[in-house]
C-alpha positions in Angstrom: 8.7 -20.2 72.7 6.6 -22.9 74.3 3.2 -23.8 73.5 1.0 -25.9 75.6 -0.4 -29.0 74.1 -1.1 -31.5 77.1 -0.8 -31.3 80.7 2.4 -32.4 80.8 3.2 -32.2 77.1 4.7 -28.9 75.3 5.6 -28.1 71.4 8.9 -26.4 72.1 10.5 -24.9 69.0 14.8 -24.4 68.8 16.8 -22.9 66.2 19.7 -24.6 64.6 22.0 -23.8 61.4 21.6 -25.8 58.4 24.3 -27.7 56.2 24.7 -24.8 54.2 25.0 -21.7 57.3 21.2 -21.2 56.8 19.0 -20.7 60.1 15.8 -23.1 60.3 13.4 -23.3 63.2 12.2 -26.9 64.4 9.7 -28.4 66.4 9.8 -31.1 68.9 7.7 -32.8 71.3 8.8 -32.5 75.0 7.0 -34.2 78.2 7.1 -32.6 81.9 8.5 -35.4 84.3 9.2 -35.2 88.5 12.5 -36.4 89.0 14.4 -36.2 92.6 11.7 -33.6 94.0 12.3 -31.4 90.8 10.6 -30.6 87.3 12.3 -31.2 84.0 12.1 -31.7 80.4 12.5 -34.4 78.4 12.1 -35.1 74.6 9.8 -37.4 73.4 10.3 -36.9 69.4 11.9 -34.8 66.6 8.9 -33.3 64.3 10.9 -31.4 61.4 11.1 -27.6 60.8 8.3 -25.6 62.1 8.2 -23.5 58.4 7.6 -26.8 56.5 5.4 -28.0 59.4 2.9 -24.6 60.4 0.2 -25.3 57.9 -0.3 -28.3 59.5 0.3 -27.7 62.7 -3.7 -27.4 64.2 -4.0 -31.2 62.2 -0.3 -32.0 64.2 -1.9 -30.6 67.6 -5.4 -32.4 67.5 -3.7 -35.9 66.5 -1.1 -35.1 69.5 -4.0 -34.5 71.9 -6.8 -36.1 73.4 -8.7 -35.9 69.9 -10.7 -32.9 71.0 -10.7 -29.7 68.7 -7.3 -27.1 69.1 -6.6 -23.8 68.2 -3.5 -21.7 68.3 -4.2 -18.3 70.5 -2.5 -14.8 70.3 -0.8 -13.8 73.2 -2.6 -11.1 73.9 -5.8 -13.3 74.5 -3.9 -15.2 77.3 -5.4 -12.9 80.5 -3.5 -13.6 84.3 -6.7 -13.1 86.0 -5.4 -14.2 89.6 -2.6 -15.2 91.4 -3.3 -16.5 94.9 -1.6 -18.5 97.5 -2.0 -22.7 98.0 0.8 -23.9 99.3 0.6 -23.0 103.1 -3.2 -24.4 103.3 -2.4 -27.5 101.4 0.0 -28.4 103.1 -2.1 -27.8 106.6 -4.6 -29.9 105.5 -2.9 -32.7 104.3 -1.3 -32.5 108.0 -4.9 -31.9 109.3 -6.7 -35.1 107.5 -3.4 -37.4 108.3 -4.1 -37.0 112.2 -7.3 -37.5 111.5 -8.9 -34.4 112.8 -11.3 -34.1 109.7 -12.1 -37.7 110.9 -12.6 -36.5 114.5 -15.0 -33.4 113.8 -16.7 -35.3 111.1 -18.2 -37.8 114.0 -19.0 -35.0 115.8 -20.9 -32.1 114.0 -20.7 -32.8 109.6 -20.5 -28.9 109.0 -17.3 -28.6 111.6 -14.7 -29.7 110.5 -14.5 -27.8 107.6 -14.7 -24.2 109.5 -12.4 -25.5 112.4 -10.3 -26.2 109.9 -10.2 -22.5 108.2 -9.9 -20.9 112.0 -6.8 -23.5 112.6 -4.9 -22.9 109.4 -5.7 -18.9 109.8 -3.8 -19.4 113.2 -0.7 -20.8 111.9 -1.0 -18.8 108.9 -1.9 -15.3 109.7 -2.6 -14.7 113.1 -5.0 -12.2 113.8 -8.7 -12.4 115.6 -11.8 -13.5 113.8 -12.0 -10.5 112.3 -8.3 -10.4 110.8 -9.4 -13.9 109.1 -10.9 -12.1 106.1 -7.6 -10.8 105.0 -5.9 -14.1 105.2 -9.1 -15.5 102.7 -8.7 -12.5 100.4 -5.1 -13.6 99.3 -4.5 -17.2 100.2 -6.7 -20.0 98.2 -8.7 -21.8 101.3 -11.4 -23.7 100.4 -13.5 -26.9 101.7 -12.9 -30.2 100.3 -14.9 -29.9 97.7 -12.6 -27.4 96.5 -15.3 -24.8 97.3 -13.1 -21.1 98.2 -13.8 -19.5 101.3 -14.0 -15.9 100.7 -14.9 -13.1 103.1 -18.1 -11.1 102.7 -16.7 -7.1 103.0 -19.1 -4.3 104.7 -18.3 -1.4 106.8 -19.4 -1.5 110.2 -16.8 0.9 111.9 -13.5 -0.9 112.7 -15.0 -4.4 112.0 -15.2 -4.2 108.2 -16.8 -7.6 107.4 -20.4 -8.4 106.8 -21.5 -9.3 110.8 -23.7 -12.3 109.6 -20.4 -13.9 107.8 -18.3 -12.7 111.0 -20.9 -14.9 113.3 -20.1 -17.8 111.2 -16.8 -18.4 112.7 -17.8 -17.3 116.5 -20.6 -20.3 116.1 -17.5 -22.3 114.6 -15.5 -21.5 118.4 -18.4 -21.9 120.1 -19.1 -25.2 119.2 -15.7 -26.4 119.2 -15.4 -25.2 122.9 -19.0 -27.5 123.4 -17.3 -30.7 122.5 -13.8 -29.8 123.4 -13.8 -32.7 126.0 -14.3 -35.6 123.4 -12.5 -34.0 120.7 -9.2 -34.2 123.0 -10.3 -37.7 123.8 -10.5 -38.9 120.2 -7.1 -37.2 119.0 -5.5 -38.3 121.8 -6.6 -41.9 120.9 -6.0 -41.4 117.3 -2.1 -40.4 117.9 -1.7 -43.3 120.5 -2.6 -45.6 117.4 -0.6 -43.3 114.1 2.5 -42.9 116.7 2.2 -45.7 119.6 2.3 -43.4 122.7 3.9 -44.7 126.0 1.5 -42.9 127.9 2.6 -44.1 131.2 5.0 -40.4 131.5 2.8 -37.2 130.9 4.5 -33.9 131.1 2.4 -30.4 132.9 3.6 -27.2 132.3 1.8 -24.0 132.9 1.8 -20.3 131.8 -0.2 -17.3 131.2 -1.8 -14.8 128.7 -3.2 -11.6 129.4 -6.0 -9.3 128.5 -6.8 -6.6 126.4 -9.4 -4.7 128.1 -11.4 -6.3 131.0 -12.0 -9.9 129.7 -14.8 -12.4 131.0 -15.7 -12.3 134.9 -14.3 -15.0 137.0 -11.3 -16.2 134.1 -9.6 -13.0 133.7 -8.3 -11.9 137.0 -4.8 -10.3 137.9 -2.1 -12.8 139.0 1.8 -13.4 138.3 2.3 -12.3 134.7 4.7 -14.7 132.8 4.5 -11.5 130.2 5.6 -9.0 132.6 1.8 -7.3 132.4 1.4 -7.6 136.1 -1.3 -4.4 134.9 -4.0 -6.8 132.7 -6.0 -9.0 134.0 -4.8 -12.7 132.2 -5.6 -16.5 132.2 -3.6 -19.4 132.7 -3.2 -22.6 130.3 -1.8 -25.9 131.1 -0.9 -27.6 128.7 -0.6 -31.9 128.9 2.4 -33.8 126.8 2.7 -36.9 126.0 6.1 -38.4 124.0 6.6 -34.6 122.8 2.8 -34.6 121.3 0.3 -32.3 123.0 -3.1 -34.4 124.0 -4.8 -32.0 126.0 -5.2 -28.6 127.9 -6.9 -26.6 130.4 -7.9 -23.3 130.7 -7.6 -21.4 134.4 -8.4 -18.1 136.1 -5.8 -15.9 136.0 -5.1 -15.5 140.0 -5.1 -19.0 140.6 -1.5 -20.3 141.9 0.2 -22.8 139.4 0.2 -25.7 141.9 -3.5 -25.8 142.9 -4.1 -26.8 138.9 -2.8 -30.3 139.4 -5.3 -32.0 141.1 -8.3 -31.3 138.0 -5.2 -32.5 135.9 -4.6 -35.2 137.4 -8.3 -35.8 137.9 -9.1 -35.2 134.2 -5.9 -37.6 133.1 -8.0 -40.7 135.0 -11.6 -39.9 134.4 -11.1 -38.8 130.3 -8.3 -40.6 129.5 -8.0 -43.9 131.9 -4.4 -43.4 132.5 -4.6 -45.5 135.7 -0.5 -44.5 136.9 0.8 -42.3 135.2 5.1 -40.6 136.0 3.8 -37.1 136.6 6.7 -34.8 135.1 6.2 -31.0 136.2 8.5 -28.0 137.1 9.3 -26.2 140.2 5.8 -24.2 140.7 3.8 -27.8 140.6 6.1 -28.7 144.3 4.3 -28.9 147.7 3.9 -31.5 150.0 0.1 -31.1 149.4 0.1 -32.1 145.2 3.1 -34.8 146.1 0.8 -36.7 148.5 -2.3 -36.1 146.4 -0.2 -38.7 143.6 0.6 -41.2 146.2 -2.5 -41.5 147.1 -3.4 -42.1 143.7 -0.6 -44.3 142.7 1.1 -42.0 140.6 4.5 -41.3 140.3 6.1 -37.7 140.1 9.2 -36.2 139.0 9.8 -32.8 139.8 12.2 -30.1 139.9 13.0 -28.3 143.3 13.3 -24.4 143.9 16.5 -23.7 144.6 16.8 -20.4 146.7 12.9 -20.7 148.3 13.9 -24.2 150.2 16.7 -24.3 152.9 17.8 -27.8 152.2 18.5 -27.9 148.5 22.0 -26.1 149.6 22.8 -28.1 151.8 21.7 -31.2 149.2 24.1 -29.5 147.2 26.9 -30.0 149.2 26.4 -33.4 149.8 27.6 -33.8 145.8 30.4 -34.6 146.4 30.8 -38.0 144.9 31.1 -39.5 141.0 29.5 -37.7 138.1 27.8 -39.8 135.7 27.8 -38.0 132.4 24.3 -37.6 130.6 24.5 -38.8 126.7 23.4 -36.0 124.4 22.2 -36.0 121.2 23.7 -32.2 120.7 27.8 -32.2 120.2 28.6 -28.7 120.3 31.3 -27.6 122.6 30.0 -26.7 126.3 26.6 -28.9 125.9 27.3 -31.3 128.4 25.7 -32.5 132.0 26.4 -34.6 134.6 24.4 -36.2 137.6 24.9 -37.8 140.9 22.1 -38.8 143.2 22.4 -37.7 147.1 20.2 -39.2 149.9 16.7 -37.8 150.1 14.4 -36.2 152.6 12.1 -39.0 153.7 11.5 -43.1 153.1 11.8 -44.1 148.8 12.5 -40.1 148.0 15.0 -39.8 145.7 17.4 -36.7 144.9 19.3 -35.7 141.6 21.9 -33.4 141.4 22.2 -32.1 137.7 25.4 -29.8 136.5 25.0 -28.4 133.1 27.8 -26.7 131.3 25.8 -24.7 129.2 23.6 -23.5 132.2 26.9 -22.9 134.1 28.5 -20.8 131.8 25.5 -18.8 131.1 24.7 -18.2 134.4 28.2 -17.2 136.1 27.8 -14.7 132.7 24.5 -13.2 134.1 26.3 -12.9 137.5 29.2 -11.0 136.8 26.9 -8.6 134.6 24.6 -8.2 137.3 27.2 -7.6 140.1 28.8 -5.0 137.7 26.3 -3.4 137.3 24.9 -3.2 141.3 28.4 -2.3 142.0 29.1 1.1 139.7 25.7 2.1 141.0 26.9 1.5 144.5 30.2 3.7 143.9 28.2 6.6 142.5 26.0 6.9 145.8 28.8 6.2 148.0 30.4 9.0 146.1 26.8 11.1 146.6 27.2 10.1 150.6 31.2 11.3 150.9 30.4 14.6 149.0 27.2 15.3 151.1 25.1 15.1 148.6 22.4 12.2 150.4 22.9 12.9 154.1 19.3 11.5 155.7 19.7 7.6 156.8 16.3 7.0 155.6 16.8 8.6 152.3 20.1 6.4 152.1 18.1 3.4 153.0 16.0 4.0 150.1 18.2 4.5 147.9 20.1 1.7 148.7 16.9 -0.4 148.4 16.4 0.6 144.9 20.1 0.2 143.7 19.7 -3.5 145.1 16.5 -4.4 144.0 17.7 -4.2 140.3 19.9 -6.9 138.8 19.0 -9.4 141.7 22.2 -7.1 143.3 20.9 -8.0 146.9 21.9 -11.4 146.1 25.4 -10.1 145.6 26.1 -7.2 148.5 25.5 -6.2 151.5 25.5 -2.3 152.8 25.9 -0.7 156.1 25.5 3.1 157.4 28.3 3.8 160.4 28.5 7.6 161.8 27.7 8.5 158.7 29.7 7.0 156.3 28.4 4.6 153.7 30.2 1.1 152.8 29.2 -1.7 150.6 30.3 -5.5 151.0 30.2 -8.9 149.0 27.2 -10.7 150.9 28.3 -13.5 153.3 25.9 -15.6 150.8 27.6 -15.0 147.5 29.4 -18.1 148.1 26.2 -20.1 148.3 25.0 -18.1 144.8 28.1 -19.5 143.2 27.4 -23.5 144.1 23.7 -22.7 142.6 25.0 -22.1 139.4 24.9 -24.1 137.0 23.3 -26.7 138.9 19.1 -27.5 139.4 17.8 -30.5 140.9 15.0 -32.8 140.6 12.7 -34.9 143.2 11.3 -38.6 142.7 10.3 -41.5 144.1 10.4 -43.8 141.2 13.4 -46.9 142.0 13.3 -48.0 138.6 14.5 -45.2 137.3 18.7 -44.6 137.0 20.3 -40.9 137.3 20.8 -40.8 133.7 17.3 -41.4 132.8 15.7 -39.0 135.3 17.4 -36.4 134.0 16.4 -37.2 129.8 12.8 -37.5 131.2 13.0 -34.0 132.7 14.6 -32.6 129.4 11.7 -33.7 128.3 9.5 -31.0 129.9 11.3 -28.7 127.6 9.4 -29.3 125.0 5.9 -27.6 126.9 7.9 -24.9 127.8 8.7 -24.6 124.1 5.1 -25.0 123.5 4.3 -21.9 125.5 6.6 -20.3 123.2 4.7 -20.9 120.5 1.6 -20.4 121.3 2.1 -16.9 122.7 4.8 -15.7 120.1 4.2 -17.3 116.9 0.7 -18.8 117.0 -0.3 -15.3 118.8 -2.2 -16.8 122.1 -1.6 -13.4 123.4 -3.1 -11.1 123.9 -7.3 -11.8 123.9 -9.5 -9.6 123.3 -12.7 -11.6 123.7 -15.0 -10.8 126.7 -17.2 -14.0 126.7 -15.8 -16.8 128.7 -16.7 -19.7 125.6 -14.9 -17.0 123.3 -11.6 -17.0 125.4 -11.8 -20.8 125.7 -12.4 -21.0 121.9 -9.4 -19.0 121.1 -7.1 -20.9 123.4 -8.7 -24.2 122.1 -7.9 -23.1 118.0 -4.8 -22.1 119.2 -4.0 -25.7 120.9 -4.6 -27.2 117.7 -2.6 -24.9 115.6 0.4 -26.1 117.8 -0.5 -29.9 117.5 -0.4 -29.6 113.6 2.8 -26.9 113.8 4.5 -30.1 115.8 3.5 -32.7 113.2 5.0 -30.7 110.7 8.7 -29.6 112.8 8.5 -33.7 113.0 8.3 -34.3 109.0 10.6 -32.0 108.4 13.1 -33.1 111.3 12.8 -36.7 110.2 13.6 -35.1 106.3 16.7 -34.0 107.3 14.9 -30.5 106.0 16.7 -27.6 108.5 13.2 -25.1 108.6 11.2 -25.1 111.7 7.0 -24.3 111.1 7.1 -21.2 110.1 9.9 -21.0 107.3 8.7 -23.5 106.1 5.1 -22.3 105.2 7.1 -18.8 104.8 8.3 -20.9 102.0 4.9 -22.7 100.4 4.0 -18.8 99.6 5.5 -19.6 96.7 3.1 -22.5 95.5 0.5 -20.3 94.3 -2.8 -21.2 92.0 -3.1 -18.8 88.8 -6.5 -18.8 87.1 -6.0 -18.1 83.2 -8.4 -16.8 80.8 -7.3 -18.1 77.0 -9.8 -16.3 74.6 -13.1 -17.2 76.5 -12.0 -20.4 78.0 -10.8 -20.4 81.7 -7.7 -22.7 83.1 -6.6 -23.3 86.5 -2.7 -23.7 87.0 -0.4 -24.4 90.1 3.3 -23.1 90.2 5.8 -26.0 92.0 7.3 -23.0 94.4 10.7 -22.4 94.7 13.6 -24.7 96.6 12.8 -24.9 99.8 9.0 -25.2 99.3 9.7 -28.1 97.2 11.8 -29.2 99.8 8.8 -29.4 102.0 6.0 -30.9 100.2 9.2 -33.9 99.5 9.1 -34.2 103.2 5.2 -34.7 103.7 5.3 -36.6 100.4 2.9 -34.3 98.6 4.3 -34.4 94.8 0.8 -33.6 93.2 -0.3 -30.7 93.9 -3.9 -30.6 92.4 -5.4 -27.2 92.8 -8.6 -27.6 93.2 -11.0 -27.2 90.0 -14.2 -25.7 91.7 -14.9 -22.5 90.9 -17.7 -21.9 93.4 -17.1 -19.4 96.7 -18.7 -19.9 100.2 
């Protein structure tokens, strides 16, 4: 039996034999301490036995307490009258004020930050559109920083089954975030140059896609080369700006427009908004032409780049000219069949330099993917041979076709040839599978920085791993995809809450990292679920309570630091 007497004092009674065999009950005085990120017990003082002590024991409470009047309660007058989740939002917006976003929308509109907040945390949360966002508030405690619960406002309106005035609330909230998107990029940027001392002078562009439900806003959503394999919805690009692993930035593009005619507005945008006067542009294949490569001379940027390897004639033959020392790359990963190697081979044209990178683990994964495609191609070539012999497909052109079809799965026109003589059908290793094979394993990458050795050309284009991870994230777990809105500031909104969600997703990953803690985002506040706030009801008087979670949410708030966890005492709703 325990019997709260402070906030972190309890009346906890054990039993214990006497001299003579007989049972007694006594009382003592126990305190609740933190110690090494956990809760315990420890005993202040001895008061007797509780049978020689009850009639006394309001008189024992009151001079034990703050002086204020006690009583003892029955059980059955102690009411749970809600148990809601804290954890996942506390912990957001204790990341959310330390980057000094509340700081940032606070400057710009006093009633923003607030709401952006909600539609940020409801992202990483619960993903779901504006309209999901009142079941997230129905069981997770999110409130303002007054303490103030946000709660949605139920109503039947068909499918949408929230009050449409409360809905509205939180399409003004996107649609003024979207209005002062520019500056709000501007001042985070500048706020995480100061928390984490950016070197801004290597920015990293990446590029991808998301795609419609339904027929989206005129001129953004247009049909284009679907990163989701939708070629059939209309989609939208995003680029997305890095800068030491910390997005700063991103831009929003219709869907049909080719990756490498975004660089110039981000290039553009990276000088006028940001001052970056030279900047080491770090980009992938699709940002390659001569056209975007002389556009950052001219500007007195640099640019390190990766090259195409089958759509450019030369980068075989660069290939072959690697035939000198490897210099192996240092890696922070041990595991077996993790490491690379690089030698640099003379360049097409005055200052361009020319990296040839071998990776194990690409090289093993790709002669893998070639021996399952060529598998494949070939038992599917044998069974129309077999067709051919037995008469079965007899018409060239219906042999052609079929042929065509086999081939054009599993990349298999990469690996055979065919040919049709007096009728009988053969199939061939192609004359360039020998070429496929010195591919593998091997990509290469483009510069024209001197300063810059082998070895660090290829950790700088590691690097741009980390937006392609991004992308990941904001289309799979922060659910960028797919939109449903059909006004352009809606779509822009979206992608914009979604942006942010990412940038306070990474400063958690890097707490936790740094913690030694082995969760990445979304365990982790997977986890918090457990740090929940339970409103009491003792007779007629109400009390708030917060449970410490299990492990692994403790685990977390260690990492951030957070070892109060003060639920908030408000009991107003907005």
């Amino acid at each position: 039996m325990v019997i709260s007497l402070l906030t972190a004092m309890f009346l906890r009674t054990v039993k214990a034999r006497g001299r003579k065999g007989e049972k007694h009950e006594y009382l003592r005085l126990v305190e609740s301490v933190w110690e090494n990120g956990r809760s315990k017990q420890r005993v202040v003082a001895s008061l007797g036995r509780k049978d020689l002590l009850s009639p006394h024991l309001d008189d024992l409470v009151r001079l034990l307490g703050d002086g204020e009047e006690k009583r003892w309660v029955r059980a059955a007058e102690v009411v749970v009258q809600e148990s809601v989740c804290w954890g996942p939002f506390l912990v957001i917006s204790h990341l959310w004020r330390e980057l000094g976003l509340e700081e940032v929308l606070d400057g710009i509109d006093g009633s923003l930050a607030d709401r952006a907040l909600v539609l940020v945390a409801g992202r990483l949360c619960r993903p779901a559109s504006e309209h999901g966002l009142a079941w997230w508030l129905d069981t997770d405690y999110v409130c303002d920083r007054q303490g103030r619960r946000w709660l949605p406002a139920w109503e039947e309106h068909g499918r949408v089954r929230v009050n449409l005035s409360w809905l509205q609330r939180w399409y003004r909230a996107l649609d003024k975030l979207v209005e002062h998107k520019e500056e709000i990029e501007k001042a985070m940027y500048l706020k995480l140059r100061d928390l984490f001392s950016l070197e801004v002078d290597m920015v990293f562009y990446d590029i991808t896609s998301s795609y419609f439900e339904g027929q989206g806003p005129a001129v953004l959503a247009e049909y284009g080369y679907s990163r989701d394999g939708r070629p059939q919805n209309r989609q939208v690009l995003v680029g997305m700006v890095m800068v030491n692993g910390w997005p700063v930035a991103h831009h929003v593009f219709p869907g049909n427009l080719p990756d490498a005619e975004t660089v110039e507005e981000v290039v553009e945008d990276l000088e006028k908004r940001f001052g970056l006067r030279r900047v080491l542009f770090v980009g992938d294949r699709g940002m390659v032409t001569t056209d975007n490569i002389e556009l950052l001379r001219q500007k007195g940027h640099g640019y390190l780049v990766g090259l195409q390897r089958r759509h450019r004639e030369e980068v075989y033959h660069l290939i072959e000219q690697a035939t000198g020392e490897w210099l192996e790359c240092p890696s922070p990963e041990k595991r077996p069949g993790s490491r690379t190697w690089v030698q640099e081979v003379k360049g097409d044209g005055l200052g361009v330099r020319v990296f040839v990178v071998q990776s194990e683990e690409r090289l093993a994964y790709e002669q893998a993917m070639r021996l399952k495609c060529m598998e494949r191609t070939q038992t599917a070539l044998e069974r129309l041979a077999s067709r051919v012999e037995k008469g079965r497909l007899k018409a060239p052109e219906k042999i052609g076709a079929a042929v065509g079809r086999v081939l054009s799965r599993h990349h298999g026109h990469r690996y055979y040839g065919w040919e049709l003589k007096e009728g009988k059908f053969s199939y061939f290793e192609h004359p360039n599978l020998e070429r496929e094979k010195a591919y593998e394993g091997k990509y290469l990458i483009q510069t024209e920085e001197q300063h810059l050795t082998a070895v660090e050309a290829v950790a700088a284009y590691k690097e741009l791993s980390e937006v392609e991870r991004a992308f990941r994230n904001l289309k799979d777990v922060i659910n960028l995809r797919p939109v449903y809105h059909r006004q352009e500031k809606r779509v822009r909104g979206h992608i914009f809450v979604a942006a942010l969600a990412f940038l306070l997703q990474h400063a958690l990953e890097r707490k936790l990292k740094r913690a030694g803690v082995n969760l990445c985002a979304g365990e982790a506040l997977q986890a918090l679920r457990t740090v929940q706030i339970v409103d009491t009801r003792i007779g007629d008087e109400p009390k708030r309570g917060c449970t410490t979670g299990r492990s692994y949410a403790r685990k977390v708030l260690d990492a951030l630091g957070l070892t109060q966890l003060s639920p908030p005492q408000a009991r107003e709703t907005i």
